[in-house]
C-alpha positions as CSV (number, residue, x, y, z in Angstrom):
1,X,88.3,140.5,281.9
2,X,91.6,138.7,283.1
3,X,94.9,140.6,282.6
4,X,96.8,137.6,280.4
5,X,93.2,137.7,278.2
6,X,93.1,141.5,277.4
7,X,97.0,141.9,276.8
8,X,96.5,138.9,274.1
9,X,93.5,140.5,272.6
10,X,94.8,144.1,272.4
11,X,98.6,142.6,270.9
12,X,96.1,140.6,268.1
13,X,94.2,143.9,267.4
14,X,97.6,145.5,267.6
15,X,99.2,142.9,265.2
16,X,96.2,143.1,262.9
17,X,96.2,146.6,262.4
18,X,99.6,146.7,261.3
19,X,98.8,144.1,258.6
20,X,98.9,146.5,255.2
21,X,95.8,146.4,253.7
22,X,95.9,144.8,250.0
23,X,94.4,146.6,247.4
24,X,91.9,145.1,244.8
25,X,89.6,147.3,242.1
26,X,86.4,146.6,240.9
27,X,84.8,148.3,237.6
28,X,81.8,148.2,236.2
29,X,82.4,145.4,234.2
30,X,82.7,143.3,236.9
31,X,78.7,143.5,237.6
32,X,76.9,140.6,237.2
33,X,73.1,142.4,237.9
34,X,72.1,146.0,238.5
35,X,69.2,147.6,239.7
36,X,67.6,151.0,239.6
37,X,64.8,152.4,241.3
38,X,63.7,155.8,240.4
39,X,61.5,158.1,242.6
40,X,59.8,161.3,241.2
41,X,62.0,163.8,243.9
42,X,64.8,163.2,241.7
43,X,65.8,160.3,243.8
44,X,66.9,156.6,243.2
45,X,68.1,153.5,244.7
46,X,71.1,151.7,242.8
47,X,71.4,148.2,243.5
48,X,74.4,145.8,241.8
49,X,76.2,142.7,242.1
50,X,79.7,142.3,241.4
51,X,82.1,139.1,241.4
52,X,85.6,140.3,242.9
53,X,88.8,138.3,244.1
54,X,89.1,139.3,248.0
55,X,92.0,138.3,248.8
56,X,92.7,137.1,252.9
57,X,93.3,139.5,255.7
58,X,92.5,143.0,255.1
59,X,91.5,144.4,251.8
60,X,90.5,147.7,250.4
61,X,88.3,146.9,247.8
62,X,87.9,150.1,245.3
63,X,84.2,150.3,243.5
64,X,84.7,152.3,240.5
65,X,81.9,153.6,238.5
66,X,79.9,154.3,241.5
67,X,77.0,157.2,241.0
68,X,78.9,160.3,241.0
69,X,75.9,162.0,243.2
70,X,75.8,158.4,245.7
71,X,74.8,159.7,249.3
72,X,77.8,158.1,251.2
73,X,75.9,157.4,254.2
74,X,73.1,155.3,252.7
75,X,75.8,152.5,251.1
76,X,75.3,149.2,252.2
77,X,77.6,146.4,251.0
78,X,77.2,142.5,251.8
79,X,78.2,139.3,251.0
80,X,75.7,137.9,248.4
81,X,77.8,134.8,248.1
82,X,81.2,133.2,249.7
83,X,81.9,133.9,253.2
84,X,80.7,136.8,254.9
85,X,82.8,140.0,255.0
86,X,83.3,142.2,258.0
87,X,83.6,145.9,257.0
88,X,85.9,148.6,259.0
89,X,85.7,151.5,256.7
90,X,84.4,153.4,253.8
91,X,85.5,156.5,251.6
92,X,83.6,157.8,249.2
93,X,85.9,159.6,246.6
94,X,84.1,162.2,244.2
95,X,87.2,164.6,243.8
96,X,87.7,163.4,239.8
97,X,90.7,163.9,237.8
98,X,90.5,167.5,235.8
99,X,94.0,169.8,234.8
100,X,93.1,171.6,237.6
101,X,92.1,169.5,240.0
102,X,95.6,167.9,239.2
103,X,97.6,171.2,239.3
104,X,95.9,172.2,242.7
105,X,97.1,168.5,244.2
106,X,100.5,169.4,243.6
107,X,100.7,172.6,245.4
108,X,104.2,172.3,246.9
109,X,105.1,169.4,245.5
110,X,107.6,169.5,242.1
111,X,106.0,169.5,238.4
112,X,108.5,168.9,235.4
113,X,108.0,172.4,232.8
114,X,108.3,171.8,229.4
115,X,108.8,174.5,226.3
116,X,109.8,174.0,223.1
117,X,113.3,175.9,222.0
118,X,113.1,179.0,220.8
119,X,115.9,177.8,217.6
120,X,115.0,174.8,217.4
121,X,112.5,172.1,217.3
122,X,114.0,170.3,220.8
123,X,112.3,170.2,224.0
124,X,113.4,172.3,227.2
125,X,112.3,170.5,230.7
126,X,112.8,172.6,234.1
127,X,111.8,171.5,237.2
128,X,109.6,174.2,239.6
129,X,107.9,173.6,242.8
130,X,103.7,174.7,242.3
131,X,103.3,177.3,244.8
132,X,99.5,178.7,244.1
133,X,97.3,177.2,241.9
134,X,93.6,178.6,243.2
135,X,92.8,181.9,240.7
136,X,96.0,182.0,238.7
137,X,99.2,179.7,239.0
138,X,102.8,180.4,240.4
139,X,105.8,178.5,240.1
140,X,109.1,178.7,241.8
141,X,112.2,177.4,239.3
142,X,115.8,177.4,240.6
143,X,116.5,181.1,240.0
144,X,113.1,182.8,239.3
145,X,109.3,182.4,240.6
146,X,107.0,182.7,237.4
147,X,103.4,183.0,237.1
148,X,100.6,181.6,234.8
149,X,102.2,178.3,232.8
150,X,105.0,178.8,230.4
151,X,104.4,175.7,228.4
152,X,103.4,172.5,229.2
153,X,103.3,170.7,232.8
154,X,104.2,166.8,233.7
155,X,103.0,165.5,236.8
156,X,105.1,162.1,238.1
157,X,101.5,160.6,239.0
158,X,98.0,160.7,239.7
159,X,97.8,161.7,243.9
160,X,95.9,158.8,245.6
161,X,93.1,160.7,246.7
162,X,92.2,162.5,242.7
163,X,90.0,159.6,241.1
164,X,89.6,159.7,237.6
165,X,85.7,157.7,238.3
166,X,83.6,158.2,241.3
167,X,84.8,155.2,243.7
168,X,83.2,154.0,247.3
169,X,86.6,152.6,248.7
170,X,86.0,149.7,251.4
171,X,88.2,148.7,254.1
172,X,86.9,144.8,255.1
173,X,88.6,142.0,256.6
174,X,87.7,138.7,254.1
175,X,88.0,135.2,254.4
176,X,89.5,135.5,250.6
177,X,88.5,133.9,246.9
178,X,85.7,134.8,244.3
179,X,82.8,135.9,245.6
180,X,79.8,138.1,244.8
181,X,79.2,141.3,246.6
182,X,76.1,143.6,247.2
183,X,76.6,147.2,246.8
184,X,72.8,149.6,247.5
185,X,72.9,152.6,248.1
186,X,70.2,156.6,247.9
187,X,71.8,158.9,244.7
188,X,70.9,162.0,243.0
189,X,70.7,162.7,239.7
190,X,68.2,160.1,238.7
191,X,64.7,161.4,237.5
192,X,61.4,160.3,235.8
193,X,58.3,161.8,234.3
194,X,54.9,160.5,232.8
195,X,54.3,161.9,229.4
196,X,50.6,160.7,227.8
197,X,49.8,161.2,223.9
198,X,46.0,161.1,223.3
199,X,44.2,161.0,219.8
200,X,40.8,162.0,219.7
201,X,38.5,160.0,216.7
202,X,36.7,161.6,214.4
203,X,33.6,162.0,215.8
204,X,35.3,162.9,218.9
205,X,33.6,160.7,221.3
206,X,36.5,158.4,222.0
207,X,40.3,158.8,222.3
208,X,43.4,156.1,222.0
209,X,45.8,156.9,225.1
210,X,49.5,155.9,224.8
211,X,52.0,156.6,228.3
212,X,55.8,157.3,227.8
213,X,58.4,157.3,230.8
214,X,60.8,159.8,230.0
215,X,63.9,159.0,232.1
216,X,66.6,161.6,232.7
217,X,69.9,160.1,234.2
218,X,72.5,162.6,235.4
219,X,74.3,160.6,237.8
220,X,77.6,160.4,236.9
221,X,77.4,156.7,235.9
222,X,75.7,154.3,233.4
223,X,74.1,151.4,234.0
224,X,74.1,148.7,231.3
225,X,71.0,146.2,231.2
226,X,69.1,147.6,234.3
227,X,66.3,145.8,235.7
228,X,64.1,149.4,236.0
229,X,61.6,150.3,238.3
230,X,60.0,153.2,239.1
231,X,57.9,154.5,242.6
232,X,55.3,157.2,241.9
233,X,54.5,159.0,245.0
234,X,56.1,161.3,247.0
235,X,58.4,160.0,249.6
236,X,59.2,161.6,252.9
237,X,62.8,161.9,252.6
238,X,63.4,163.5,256.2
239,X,63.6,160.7,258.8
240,X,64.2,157.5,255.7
241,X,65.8,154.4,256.7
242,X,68.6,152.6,255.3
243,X,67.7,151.0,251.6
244,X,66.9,147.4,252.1
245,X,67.1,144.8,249.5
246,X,63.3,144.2,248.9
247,X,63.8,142.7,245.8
248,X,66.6,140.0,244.5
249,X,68.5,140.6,241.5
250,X,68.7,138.4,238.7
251,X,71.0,138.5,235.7
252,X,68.2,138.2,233.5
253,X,69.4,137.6,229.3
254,X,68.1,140.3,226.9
255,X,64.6,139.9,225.1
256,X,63.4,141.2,222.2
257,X,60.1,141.6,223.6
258,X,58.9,144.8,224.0
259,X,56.2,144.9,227.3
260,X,54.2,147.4,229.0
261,X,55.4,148.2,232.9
262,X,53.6,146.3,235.1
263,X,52.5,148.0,238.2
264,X,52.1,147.0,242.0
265,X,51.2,149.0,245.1
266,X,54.0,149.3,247.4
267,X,52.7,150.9,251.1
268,X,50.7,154.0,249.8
269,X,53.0,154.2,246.6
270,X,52.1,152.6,243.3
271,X,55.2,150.3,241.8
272,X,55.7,150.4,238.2
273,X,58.5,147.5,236.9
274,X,59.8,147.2,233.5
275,X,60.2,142.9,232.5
276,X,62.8,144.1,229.7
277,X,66.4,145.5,231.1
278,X,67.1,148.3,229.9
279,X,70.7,150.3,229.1
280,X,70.7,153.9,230.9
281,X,73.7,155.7,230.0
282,X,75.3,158.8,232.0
283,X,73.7,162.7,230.6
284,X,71.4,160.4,228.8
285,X,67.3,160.8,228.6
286,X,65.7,158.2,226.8
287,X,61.7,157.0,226.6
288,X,60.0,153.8,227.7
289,X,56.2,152.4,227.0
290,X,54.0,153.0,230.1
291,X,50.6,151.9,228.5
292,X,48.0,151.6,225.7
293,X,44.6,152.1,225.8
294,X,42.4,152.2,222.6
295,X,38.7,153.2,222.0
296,X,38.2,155.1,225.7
297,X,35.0,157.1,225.8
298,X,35.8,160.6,226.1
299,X,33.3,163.6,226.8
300,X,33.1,167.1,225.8
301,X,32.6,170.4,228.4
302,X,32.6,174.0,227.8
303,X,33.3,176.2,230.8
304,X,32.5,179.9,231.2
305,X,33.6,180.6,234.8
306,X,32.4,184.2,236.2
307,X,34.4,185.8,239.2
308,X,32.6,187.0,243.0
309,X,34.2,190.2,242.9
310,X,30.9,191.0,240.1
311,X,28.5,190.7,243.0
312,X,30.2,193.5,245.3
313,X,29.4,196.5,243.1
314,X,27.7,198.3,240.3
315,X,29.2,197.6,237.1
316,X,27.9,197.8,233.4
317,X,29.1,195.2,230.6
318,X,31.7,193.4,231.9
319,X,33.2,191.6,228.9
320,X,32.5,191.3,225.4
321,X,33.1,188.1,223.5
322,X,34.0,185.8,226.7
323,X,35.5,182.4,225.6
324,X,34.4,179.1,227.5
325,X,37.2,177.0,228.3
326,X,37.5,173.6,226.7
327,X,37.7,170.4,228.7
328,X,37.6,166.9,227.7
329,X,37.0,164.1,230.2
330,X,37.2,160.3,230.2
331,X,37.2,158.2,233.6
332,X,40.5,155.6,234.3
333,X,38.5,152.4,234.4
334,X,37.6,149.8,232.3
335,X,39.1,148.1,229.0
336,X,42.9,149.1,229.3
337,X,42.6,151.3,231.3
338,X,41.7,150.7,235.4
339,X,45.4,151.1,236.3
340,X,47.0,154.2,238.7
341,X,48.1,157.0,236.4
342,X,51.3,158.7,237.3
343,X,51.5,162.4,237.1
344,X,52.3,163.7,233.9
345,X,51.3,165.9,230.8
346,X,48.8,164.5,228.3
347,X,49.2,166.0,225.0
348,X,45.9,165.5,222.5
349,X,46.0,165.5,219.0
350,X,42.7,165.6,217.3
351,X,42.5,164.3,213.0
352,X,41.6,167.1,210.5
353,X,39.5,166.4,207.2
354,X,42.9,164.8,205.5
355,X,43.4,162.6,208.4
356,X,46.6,164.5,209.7
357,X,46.8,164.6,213.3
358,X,47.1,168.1,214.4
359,X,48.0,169.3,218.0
360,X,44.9,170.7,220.0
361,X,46.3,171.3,223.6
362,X,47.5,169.7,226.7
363,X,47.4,169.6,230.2
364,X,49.2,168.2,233.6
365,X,47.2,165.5,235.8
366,X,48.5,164.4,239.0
367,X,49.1,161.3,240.0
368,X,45.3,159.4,239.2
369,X,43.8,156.1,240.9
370,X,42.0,153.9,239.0
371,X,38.1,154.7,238.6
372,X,38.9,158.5,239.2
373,X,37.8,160.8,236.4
374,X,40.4,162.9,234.2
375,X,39.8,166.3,233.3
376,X,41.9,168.0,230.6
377,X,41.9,171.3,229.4
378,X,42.4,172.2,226.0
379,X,42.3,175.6,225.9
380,X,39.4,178.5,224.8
381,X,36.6,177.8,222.2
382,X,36.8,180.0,218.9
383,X,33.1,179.7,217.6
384,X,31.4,179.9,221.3
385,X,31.1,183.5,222.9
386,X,29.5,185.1,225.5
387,X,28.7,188.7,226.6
388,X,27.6,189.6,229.8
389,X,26.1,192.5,231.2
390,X,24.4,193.8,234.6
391,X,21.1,195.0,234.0
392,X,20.9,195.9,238.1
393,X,22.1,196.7,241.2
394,X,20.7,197.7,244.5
395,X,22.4,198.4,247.6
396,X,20.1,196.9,250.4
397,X,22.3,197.3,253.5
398,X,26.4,197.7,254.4
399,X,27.1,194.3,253.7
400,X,24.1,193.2,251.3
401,X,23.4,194.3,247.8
402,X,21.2,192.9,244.8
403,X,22.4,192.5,240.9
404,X,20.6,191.4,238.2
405,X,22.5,189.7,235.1
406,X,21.8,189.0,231.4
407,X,24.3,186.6,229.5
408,X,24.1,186.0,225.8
409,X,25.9,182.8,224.3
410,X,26.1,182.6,220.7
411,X,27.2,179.0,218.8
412,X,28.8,179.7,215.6
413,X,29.1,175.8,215.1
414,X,27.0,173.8,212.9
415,X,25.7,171.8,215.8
416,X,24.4,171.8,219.3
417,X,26.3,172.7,222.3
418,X,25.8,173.0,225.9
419,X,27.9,175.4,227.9
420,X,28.0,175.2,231.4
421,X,28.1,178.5,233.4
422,X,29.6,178.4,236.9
423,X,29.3,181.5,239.0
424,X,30.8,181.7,242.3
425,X,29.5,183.6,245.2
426,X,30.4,185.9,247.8
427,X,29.3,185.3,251.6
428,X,25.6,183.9,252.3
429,X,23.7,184.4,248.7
430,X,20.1,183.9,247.4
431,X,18.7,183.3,243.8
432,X,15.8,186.1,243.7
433,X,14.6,185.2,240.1
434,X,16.4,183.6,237.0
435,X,15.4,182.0,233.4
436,X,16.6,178.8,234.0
437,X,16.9,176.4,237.1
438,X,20.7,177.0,238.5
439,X,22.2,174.0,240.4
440,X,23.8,174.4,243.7
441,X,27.8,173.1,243.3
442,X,28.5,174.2,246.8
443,X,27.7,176.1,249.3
444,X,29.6,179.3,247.3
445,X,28.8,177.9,243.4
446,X,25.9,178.2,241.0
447,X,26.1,176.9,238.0
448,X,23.7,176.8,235.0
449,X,23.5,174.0,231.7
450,X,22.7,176.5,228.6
451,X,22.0,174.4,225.5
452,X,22.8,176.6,222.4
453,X,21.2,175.4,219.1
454,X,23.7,175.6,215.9
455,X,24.4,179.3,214.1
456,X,22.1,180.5,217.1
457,X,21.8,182.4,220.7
458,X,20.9,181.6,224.3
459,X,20.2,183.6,227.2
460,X,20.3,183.5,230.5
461,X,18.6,186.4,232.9
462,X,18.7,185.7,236.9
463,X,19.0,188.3,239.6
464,X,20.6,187.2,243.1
465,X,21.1,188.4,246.5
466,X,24.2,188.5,248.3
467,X,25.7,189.4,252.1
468,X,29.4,189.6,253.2
C-alpha cells in the first residue's frame, strides 16, 4: 500500500472513530412481525421485525424487550429494508434494575439519605458515600460511617450499564432514515409439551383423540401476536450453526378462526405451524389445539408378565392374585389420524352407566410416525387374577435345571377375555411339555393366549428346560 494512501485511510478510521455514536431505542412496540420457534430441549428461536429511525454515521441502537435468557452469541441482525447496515459491536445487557442491584452500582459513589424528623413531620436529607453493599450495607456521612439503611435512599440516576428490560445494544454505521431491521437469535426459557385426551365409547372398541400444546414461556419477554411454530425432535445442540431465516415473516391480521397445526418434515424433524398468531406473554403457560380424531378403532390387551429369575431355582407359589396389566392399542393411520405424533402423555377417560366420563389411566408415548402402533397402559385389572405355582424342579447339571408350572386365571367379568402370558427366559431354553401351544416372541420370550370364559377359570400347565 502507498504511504500517502494508508496515512489517509488510518486519519478517516481515526476521524470516524471519534464521531460520538448517536443513541436511538427500540421497544417492543416498534415490532411489526415476530416469530417463535420452540424445540422440546427447552430451546427456541425468536425472530422479529422492527421499524427504527437510524440516524447517519454511527448509531447505537438499543433493543429493549429482548429474551431475558437470549444466547448473545447466536443474534443476528440485518437490514430487512432501506440500505444495508454495517455492524461494529454488540452488548447484551441482562443486569436489570432491582434496589439492590441499584445500591450495589453505587458503591463509592454518593446517595442522598432521607429520615423523617424525630418532632416533626419534615424531611431530613444527608448525603453519604455507599461503601459496601454485598451482605449488609455501609455508609460513610460527614462525621460518622453507619451501617444497614437509616431511612430511605435517592439515587441521582439509573447507571448506564443497570437496564430496567433485557436490551441487545448494537453499535452500526447506517446510511440513516426508517427502515426495518431483522433481529434472530437461540434463547432459553422457551418450552413445549404434547398432552393427548382420549375418550373410549361405550362399547369400548373405538376412542375420540384430541392433542393440546401446552406452551410454557419463561423467557423474560412476551411476544404479542406470534406466528408459532414448534420442531419435535431432538436437536444436537453441540456443534449448531448460526439461526438462519428459513422462513419470512409476515404481519399477518388476527382471525377468528380457530385451526389445527399443520405439520411438515423438516431434515429428520417433524414441523408443526400454527395459521392463527398467537399472544405468549412472559411466566405464562397457555394451551393450543394439536388435533382431532374421532371414531379410531382401539383394541383391548391384558398382560401378565412373569420374571427369568423363576427358572434359576426351586420355589413354591410364587404369588397369589397376580394382576394383568391393561393396555389399549390403536395404530396412527387412517381417518384423522396418519400424522407424526409428538411425545406426550395421553390421558383416557372411559363413560360410566350415567354417561359421565370418568378418568381410567394414562401413559407417555414418544414421539410416533404415522402408521406406527400406540400402546397405552392403563393400569392393573380388578376382576382378572392369576395364581401361579411350581409344581417341579429338577437340577440336571451346573448350569441346567427343569421346572414345571401351573397358572390359574380366573375372569370375574361377565364376558370373555383373553389374557396374554409372556414369560421370559434365561440362557438357551426348551418347552418339554405344556397345555397349550406357546409362541416364540424372541429368542428369550414365550408367550401364551389364554381365553377365559365369563365368571370362570383357565389353566395353563407347561414344563420347560433351561441352561445359563
Amino acid at each position: 500500500m502507498k504511504p500517502l494512501l494508508a496515512a489517509g485511510l488510518l486519519a478517516a478510521t481515526l476521524a470516524h472513530a471519534a464521531d460520538p455514536a448517536r443513541d436511538v431505542a427500540s421497544t417492543a412496540s416498534d415490532r411489526e412481525a415476530v416469530a417463535v420457534t420452540v424445540y422440546n430441549d427447552d430451546l427456541a428461536l425468536v425472530k422479529e421485525r422492527r421499524k427504527v429511525d437510524l440516524p447517519a454515521g454511527l448509531t447505537r441502537l438499543s433493543l429493549r424487550e429482548v429474551a431475558a435468557q437470549m444466547r448473545p452469541e447466536t443474534a443476528l441482525l440485518r437490514a430487512a429494508s432501506g440500505q444495508p447496515v454495517q455492524l461494529l459491536e454488540q452488548n447484551f445487557d441482562f443486569d436489570l434494575l432491582t434496589p439492590q442491584k441499584l445500591l450495589e452500582k453505587y458503591v463509592g459513589r454518593q446517595v442522598t439519605v432521607i429520615r423523617p424528623h424525630p418532632t416533626s413531620d419534615a424531611e431530613r436529607r444527608e448525603t453519604a458515600t455507599v461503601l459496601a453493599a454485598g451482605q449488609g450495607t455501609v455508609l460513610r456521612f460527614a462525621d460518622r460511617i453507619e451501617t444497614g439503611v437509616p431511612g430511605r435512599l435517592a439515587f441521582d440516576a439509573v447507571p448506564a450499564n443497570l437496564r430496567d428490560r433485557p436490551t441487545l445494544s448494537v453499535l452500526l454505521d447506517a446510511a440513516g432514515g426508517k427502515q426495518s431491521v431483522e433481529l434472530s437469535y437461540l434463547t432459553a426459557g422457551l418450552a413445549w409439551k404434547a398432552d393427548y385426551v382420549a375418550n373410549l365409547s361405550t362399547d369400548g372398541k373405538s376412542l375420540d383423540l384430541n392433542g393440546w400444546v401446552t406452551l410454557t414461556n419463561r423467557s423474560g419477554a412476551g411476544f404479542d401476536d406470534a406466528t408459532l411454530q414448534l420442531v419435535a425432535g431432538t436437536v444436537n445442540r453441540v456443534r449448531a450453526p448460526q439461526p438462519r431465516m428459513a422462513y419470512a415473516m409476515a404481519a399477518a391480521p388476527a382471525r377468528a378462526k380457530v385451526a389445527e397445526a399443520t405439520q411438515e418434515a423438516l431434515m429428520d424433524y417433524h414441523l408443526y405451524s400454527f395459521e392463527r398468531p398467537t399472544s405468549i406473554a412472559d411466566n405464562q403457560t397457555k394451551q393450543l389445539a394439536l388435533l382431532s380424531a374421532a371414531a379410531v378403532p382401539v383394541s383391548r390387551e391384558y398382560l401378565l408378565a412373569g420374571n427369568d429369575w423363576y427358572y434359576r431355582e426351586r420355589y413354591g407359589q410364587i404369588g397369589q392374585k397376580l394382576k394383568p396389566a391393561v393396555f389399549l392399542e390403536f395404530e396412527n393411520k387412517g381417518g384423522q389420524l396418519g400424522k407424526p405424533l409428538p411425545a406426550g402423555i395421553v390421558r383416557v377417560y372411559a363413560k360410566d352407566s350415567k354417561g359421565a366420563a370418568q378418568f381410567v389411566g394414562e401413559d407417555r408415548i414418544e414421539h410416533t410416525a404415522k402408521n406406527e402402533k400406540l400402546k397405552l397402559k392403563l393400569g392393573e385389572a380388578f376382576d382378572i387374577t392369576a395364581e401361579r405355582l411350581q409344581t417341579n424342579y429338577k437340577r440336571i447339571a451346573d448350569n441346567v435345571s427343569e421346572s414345571s408350572w401351573r397358572i390359574e386365571l380366573r375372569n370375574a367379568k361377565d364376558e370373555a377375555v383373553t389374557v396374554r402370558m409372556q414369560e421370559p427366559m434365561p440362557g438357551d431354553w426348551e418347552m418339554v411339555q405344556e397345555s397349550r401351544k406357546h409362541t416364540k416372541d424372541s429368542a428369550r420370550v414365550a408367550s401364551w393366549n389364554v381365553t377365559i370364559p365369563p365368571g370362570d377359570k383357565a389353566l395353563l400347565e407347561y414344563t420347560v428346560r433351561v441352561k445359563w
